[in-house]
Biotite code that builds the C-alpha atoms (Angstrom):
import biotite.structure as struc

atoms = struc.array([
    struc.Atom([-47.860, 43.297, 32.179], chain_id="A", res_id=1, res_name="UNK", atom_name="CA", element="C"),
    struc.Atom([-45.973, 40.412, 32.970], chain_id="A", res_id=2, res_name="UNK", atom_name="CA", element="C"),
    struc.Atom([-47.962, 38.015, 30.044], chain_id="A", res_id=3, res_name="UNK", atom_name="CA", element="C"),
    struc.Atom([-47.654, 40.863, 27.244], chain_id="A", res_id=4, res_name="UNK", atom_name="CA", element="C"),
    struc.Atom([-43.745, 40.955, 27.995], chain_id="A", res_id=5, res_name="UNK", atom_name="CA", element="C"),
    struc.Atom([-43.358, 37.115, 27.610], chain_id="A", res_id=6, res_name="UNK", atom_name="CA", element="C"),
    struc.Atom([-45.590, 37.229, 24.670], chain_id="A", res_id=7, res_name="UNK", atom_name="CA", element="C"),
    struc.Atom([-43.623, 40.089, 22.699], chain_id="A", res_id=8, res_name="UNK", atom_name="CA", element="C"),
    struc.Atom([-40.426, 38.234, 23.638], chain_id="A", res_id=9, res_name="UNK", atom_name="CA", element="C"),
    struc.Atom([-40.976, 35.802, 21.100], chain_id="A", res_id=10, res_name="UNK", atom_name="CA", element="C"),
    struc.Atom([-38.724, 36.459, 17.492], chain_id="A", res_id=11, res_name="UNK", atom_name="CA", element="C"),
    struc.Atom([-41.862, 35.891, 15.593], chain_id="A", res_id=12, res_name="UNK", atom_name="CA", element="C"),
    struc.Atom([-45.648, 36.868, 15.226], chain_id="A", res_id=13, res_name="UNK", atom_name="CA", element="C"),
    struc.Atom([-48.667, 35.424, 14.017], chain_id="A", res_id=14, res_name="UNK", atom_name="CA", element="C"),
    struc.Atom([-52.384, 36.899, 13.566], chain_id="A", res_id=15, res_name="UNK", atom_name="CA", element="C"),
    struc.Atom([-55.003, 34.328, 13.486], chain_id="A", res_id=16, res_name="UNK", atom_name="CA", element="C"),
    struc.Atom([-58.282, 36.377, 11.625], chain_id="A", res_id=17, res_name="UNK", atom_name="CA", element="C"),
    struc.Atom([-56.365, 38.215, 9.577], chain_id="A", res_id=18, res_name="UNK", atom_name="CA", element="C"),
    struc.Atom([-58.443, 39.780, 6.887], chain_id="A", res_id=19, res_name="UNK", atom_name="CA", element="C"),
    struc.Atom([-58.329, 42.164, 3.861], chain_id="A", res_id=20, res_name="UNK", atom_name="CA", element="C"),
    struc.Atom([-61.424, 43.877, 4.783], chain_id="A", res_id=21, res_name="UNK", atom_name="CA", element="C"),
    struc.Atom([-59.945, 46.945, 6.333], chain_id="A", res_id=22, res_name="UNK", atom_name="CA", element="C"),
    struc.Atom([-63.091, 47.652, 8.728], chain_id="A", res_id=23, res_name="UNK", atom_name="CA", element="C"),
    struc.Atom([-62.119, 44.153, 10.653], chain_id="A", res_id=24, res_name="UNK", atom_name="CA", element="C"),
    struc.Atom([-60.055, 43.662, 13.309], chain_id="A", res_id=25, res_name="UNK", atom_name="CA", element="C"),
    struc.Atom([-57.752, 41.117, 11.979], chain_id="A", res_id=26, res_name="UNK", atom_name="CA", element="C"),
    struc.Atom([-56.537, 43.873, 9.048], chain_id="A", res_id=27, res_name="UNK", atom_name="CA", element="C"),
    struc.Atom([-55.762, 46.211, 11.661], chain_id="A", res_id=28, res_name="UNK", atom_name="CA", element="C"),
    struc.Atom([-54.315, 43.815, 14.107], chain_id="A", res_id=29, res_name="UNK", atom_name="CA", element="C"),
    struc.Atom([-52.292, 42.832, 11.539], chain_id="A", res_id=30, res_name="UNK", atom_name="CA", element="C"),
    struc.Atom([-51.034, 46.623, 9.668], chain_id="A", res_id=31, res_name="UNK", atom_name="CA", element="C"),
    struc.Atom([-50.315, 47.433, 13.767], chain_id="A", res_id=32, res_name="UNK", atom_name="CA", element="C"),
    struc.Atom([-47.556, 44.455, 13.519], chain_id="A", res_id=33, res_name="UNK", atom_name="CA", element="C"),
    struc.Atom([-46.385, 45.596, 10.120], chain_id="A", res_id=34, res_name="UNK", atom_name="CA", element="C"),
    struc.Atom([-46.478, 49.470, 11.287], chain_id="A", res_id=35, res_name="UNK", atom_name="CA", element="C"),
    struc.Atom([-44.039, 48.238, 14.227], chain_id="A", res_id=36, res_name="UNK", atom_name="CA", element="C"),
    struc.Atom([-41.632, 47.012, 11.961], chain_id="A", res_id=37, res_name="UNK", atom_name="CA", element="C"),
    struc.Atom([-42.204, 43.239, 13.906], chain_id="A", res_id=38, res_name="UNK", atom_name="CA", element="C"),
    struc.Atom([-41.988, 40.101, 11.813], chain_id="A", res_id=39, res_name="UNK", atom_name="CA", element="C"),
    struc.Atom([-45.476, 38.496, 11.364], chain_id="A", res_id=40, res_name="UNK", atom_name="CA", element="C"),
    struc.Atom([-47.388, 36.002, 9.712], chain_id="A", res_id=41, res_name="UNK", atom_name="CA", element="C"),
    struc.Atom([-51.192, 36.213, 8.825], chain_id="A", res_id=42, res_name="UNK", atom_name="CA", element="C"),
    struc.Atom([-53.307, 33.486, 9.119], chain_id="A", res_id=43, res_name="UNK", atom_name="CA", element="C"),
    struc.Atom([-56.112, 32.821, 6.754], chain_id="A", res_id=44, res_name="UNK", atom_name="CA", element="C"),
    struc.Atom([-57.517, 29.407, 5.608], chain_id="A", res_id=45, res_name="UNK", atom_name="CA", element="C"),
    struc.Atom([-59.573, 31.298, 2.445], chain_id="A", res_id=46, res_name="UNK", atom_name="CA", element="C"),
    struc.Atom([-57.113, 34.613, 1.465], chain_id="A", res_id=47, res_name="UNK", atom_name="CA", element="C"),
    struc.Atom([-54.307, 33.303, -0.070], chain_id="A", res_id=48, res_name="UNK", atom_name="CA", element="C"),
    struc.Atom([-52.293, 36.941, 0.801], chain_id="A", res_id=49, res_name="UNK", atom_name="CA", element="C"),
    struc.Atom([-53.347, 39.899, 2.725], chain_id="A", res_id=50, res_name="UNK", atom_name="CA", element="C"),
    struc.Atom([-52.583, 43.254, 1.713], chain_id="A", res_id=51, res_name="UNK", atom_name="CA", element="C"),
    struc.Atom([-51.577, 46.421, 2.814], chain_id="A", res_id=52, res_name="UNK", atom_name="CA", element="C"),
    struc.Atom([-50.742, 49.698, 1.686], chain_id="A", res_id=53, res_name="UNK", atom_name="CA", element="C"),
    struc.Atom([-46.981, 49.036, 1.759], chain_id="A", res_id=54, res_name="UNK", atom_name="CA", element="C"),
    struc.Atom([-46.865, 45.304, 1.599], chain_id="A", res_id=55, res_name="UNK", atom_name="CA", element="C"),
    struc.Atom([-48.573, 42.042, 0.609], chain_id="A", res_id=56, res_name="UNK", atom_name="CA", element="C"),
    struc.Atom([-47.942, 39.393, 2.726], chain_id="A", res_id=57, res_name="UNK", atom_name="CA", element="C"),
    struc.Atom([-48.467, 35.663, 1.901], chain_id="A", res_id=58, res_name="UNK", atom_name="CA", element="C"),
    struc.Atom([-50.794, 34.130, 4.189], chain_id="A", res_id=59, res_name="UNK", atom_name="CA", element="C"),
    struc.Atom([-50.721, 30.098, 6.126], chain_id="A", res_id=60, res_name="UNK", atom_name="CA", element="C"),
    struc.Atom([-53.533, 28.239, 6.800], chain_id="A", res_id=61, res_name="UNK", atom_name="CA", element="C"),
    struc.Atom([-53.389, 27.586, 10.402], chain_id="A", res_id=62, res_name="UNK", atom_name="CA", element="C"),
    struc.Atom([-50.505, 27.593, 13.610], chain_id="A", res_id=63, res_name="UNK", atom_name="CA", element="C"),
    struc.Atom([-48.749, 24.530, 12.066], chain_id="A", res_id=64, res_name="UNK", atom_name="CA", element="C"),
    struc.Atom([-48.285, 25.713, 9.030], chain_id="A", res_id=65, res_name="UNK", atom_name="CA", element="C"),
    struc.Atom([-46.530, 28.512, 9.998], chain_id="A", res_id=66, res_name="UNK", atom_name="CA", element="C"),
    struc.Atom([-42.364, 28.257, 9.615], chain_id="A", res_id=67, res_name="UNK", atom_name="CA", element="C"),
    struc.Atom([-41.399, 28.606, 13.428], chain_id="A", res_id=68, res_name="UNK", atom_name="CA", element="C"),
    struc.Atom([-44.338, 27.955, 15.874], chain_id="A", res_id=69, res_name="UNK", atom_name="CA", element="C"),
    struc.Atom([-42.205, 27.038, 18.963], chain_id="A", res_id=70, res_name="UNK", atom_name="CA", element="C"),
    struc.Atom([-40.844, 30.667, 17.997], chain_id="A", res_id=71, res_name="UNK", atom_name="CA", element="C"),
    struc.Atom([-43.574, 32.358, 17.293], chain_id="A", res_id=72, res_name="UNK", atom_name="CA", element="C"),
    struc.Atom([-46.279, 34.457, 19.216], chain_id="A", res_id=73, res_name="UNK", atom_name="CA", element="C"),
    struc.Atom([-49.907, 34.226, 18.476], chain_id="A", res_id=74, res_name="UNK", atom_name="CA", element="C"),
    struc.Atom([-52.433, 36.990, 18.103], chain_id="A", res_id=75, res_name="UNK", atom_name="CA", element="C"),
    struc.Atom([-56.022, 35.792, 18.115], chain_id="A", res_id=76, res_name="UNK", atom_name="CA", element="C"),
    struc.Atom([-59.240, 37.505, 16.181], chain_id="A", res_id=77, res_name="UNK", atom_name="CA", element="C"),
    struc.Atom([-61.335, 34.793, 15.576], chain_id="A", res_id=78, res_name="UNK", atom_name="CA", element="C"),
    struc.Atom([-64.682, 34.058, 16.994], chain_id="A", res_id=79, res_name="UNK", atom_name="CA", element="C"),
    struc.Atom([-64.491, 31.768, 20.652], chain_id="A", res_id=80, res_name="UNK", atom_name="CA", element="C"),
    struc.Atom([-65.221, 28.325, 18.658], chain_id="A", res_id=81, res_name="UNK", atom_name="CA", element="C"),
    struc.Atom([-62.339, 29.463, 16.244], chain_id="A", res_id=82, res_name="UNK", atom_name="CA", element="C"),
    struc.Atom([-60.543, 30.087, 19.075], chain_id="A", res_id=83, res_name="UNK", atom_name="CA", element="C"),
    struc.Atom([-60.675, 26.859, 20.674], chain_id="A", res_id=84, res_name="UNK", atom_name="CA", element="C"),
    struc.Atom([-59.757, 24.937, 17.608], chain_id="A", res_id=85, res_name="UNK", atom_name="CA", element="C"),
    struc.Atom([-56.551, 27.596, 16.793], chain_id="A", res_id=86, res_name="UNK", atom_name="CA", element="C"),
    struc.Atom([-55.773, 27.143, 20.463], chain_id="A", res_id=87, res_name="UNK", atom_name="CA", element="C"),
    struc.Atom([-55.053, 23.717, 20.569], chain_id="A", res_id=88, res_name="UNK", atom_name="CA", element="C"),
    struc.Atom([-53.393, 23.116, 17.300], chain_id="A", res_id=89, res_name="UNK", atom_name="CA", element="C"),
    struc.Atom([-51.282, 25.865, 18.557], chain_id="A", res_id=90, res_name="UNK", atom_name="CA", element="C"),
    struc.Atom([-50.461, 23.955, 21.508], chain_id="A", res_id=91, res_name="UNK", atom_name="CA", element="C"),
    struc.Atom([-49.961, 21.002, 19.905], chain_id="A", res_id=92, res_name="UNK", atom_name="CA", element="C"),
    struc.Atom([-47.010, 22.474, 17.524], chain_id="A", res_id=93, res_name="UNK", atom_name="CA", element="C"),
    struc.Atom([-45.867, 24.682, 20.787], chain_id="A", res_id=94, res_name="UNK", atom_name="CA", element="C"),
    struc.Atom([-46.687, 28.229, 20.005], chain_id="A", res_id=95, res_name="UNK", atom_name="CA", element="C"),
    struc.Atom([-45.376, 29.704, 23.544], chain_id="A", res_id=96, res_name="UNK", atom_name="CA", element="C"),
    struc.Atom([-47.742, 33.254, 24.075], chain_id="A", res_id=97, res_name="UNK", atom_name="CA", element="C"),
    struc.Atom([-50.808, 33.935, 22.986], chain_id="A", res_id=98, res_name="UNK", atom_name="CA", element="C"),
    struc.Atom([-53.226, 36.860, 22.248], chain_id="A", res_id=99, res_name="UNK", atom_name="CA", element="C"),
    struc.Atom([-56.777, 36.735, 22.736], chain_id="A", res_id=100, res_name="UNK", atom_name="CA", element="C"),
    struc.Atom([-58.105, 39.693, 21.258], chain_id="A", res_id=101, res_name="UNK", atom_name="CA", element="C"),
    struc.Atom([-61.467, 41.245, 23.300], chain_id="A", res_id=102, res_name="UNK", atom_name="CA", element="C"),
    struc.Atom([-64.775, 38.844, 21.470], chain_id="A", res_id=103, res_name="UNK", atom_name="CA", element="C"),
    struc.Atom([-62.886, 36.023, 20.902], chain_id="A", res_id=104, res_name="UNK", atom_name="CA", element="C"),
    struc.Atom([-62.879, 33.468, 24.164], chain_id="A", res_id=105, res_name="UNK", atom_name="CA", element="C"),
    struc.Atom([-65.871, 32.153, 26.019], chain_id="A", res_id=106, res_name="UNK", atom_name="CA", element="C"),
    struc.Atom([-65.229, 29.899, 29.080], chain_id="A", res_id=107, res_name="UNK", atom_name="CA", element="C"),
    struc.Atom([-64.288, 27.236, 26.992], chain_id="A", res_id=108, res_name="UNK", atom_name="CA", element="C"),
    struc.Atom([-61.302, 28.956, 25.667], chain_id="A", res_id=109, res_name="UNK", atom_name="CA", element="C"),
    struc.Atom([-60.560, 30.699, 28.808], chain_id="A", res_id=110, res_name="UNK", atom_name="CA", element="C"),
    struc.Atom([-60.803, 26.848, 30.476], chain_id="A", res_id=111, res_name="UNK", atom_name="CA", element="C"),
    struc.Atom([-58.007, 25.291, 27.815], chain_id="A", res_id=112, res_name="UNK", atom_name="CA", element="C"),
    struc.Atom([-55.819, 28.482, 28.279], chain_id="A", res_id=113, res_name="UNK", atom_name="CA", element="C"),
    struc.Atom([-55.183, 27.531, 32.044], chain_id="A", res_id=114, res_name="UNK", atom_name="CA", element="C"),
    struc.Atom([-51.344, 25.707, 31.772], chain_id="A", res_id=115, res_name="UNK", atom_name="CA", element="C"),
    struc.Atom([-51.170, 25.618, 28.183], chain_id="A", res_id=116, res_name="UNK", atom_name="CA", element="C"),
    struc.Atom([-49.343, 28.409, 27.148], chain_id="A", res_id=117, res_name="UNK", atom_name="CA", element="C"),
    struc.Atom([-45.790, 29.942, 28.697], chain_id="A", res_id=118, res_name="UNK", atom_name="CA", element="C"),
    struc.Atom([-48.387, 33.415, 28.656], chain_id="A", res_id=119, res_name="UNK", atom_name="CA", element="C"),
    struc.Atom([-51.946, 34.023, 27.613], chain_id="A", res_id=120, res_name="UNK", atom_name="CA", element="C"),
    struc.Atom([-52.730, 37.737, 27.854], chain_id="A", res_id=121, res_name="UNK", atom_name="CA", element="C"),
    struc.Atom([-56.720, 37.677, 27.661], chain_id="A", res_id=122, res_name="UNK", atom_name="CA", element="C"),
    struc.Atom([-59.279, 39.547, 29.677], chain_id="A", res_id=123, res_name="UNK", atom_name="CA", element="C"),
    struc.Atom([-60.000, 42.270, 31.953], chain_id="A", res_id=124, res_name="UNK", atom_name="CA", element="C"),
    struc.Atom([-56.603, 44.318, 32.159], chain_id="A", res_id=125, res_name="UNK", atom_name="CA", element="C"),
    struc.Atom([-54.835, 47.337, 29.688], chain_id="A", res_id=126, res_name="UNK", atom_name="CA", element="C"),
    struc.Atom([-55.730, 50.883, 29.430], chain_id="A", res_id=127, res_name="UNK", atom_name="CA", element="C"),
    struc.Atom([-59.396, 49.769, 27.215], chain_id="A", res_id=128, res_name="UNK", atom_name="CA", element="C"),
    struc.Atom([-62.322, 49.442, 28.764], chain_id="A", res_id=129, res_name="UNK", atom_name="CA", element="C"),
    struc.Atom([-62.685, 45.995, 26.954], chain_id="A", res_id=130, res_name="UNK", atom_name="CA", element="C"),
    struc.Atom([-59.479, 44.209, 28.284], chain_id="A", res_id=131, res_name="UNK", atom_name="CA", element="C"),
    struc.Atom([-56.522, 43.458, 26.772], chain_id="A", res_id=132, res_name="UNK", atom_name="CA", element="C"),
    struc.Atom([-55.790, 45.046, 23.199], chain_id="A", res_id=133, res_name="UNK", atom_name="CA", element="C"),
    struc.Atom([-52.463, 45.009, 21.226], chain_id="A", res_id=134, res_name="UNK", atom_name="CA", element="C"),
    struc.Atom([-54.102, 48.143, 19.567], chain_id="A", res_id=135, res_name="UNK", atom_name="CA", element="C"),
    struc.Atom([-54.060, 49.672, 22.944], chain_id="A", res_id=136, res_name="UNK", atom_name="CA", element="C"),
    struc.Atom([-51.445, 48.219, 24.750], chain_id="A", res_id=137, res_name="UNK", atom_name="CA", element="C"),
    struc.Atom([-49.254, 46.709, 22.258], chain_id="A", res_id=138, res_name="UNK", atom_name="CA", element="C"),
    struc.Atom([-46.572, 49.377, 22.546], chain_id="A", res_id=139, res_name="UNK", atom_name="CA", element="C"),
    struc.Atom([-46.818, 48.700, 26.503], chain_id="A", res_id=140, res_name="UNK", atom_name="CA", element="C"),
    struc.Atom([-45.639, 45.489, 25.878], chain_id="A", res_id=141, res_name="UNK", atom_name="CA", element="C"),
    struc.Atom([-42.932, 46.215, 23.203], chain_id="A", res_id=142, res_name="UNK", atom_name="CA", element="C"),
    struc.Atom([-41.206, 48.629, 25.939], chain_id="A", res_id=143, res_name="UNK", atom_name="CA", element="C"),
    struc.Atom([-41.854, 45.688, 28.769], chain_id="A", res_id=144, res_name="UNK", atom_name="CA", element="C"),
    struc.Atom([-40.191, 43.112, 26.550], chain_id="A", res_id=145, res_name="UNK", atom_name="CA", element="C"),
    struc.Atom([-37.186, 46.023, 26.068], chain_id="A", res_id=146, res_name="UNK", atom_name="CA", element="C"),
    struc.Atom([-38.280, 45.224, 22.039], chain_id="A", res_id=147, res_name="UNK", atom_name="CA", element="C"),
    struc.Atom([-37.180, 47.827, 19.733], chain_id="A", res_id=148, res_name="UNK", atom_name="CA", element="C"),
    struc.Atom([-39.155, 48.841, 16.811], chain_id="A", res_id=149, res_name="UNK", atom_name="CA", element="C"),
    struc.Atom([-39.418, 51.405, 14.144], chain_id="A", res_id=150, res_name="UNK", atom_name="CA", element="C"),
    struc.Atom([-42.525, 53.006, 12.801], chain_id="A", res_id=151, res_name="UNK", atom_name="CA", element="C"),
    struc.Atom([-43.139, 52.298, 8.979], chain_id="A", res_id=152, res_name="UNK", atom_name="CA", element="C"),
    struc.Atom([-46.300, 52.514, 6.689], chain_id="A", res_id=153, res_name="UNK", atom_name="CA", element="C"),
])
């Protein structure tokens, strides 16, 4: 649990993949933030804003655009090249923790991970069967990281 508490330590959060299609991952990666009450920031090169039921959220283009990245926590839903790329911009402007979301590393992205990031929760591990989830195990981190949240729409 150790990597999920560093990671929700961070003031800020990020969802790389998010996405107004409410079938994909990165809209409900991204509603499970915003349902916790936590401060985040979609990415999305092509959607200008992302939507939800309660709230419309402007979206940045990629981890350097965002206001804070040294502050800021990053979930990942992207495919493993998308990955790659996000990872290492988001090193370079020194996003601390990242997310990897089950589907989106290969060994490439598992590879660059190794002394990049102050935590990298990715792979087998959590209560899924598929590894590490925020869906799953998100609140498990929250109560690691002693973060308080309130439930909203």
């Amino acid at each position: 649990m150790d990597p999920a508490r560093r990671f929700f330590m961070s003031p800020q959060f990020a969802v790389a993949g998010a996405s107004n299609d409410r079938s994909k991952f990165g809209y409900k990666i991204l509603a499970w933030y915003h349902q916790h009450s936590l401060p985040v920031t979609p990415l999305n090169p092509r959607a200008p804003e992302i939507e939800l039921p309660s709230h419309k959220y402007k979206t940045v283009a990629s981890p350097r655009a965002l206001p804070n990245p040294d502050q800021t926590s990053l979930s990942i839903v992207t495919p493993p090249p998308v990955t790659l790329a996000l990872l290492k911009e988001a090193h370079s402007v020194g996003v601390p923790a990242v997310w990897l979301q089950p589907g989106t590393y290969d060994q490439s992205v598992l590879d660059f991970l190794d002394g990049h990031f102050a935590a990298a929760v990715v792979g087998e591990g959590g209560n899924g069967g598929e590894g590490w989830c925020v869906l799953v195990d998100g609140e498990d981190g929250l109560r690691a990281a002693k973060r308080e949240w309130k439930a909203q729409l």
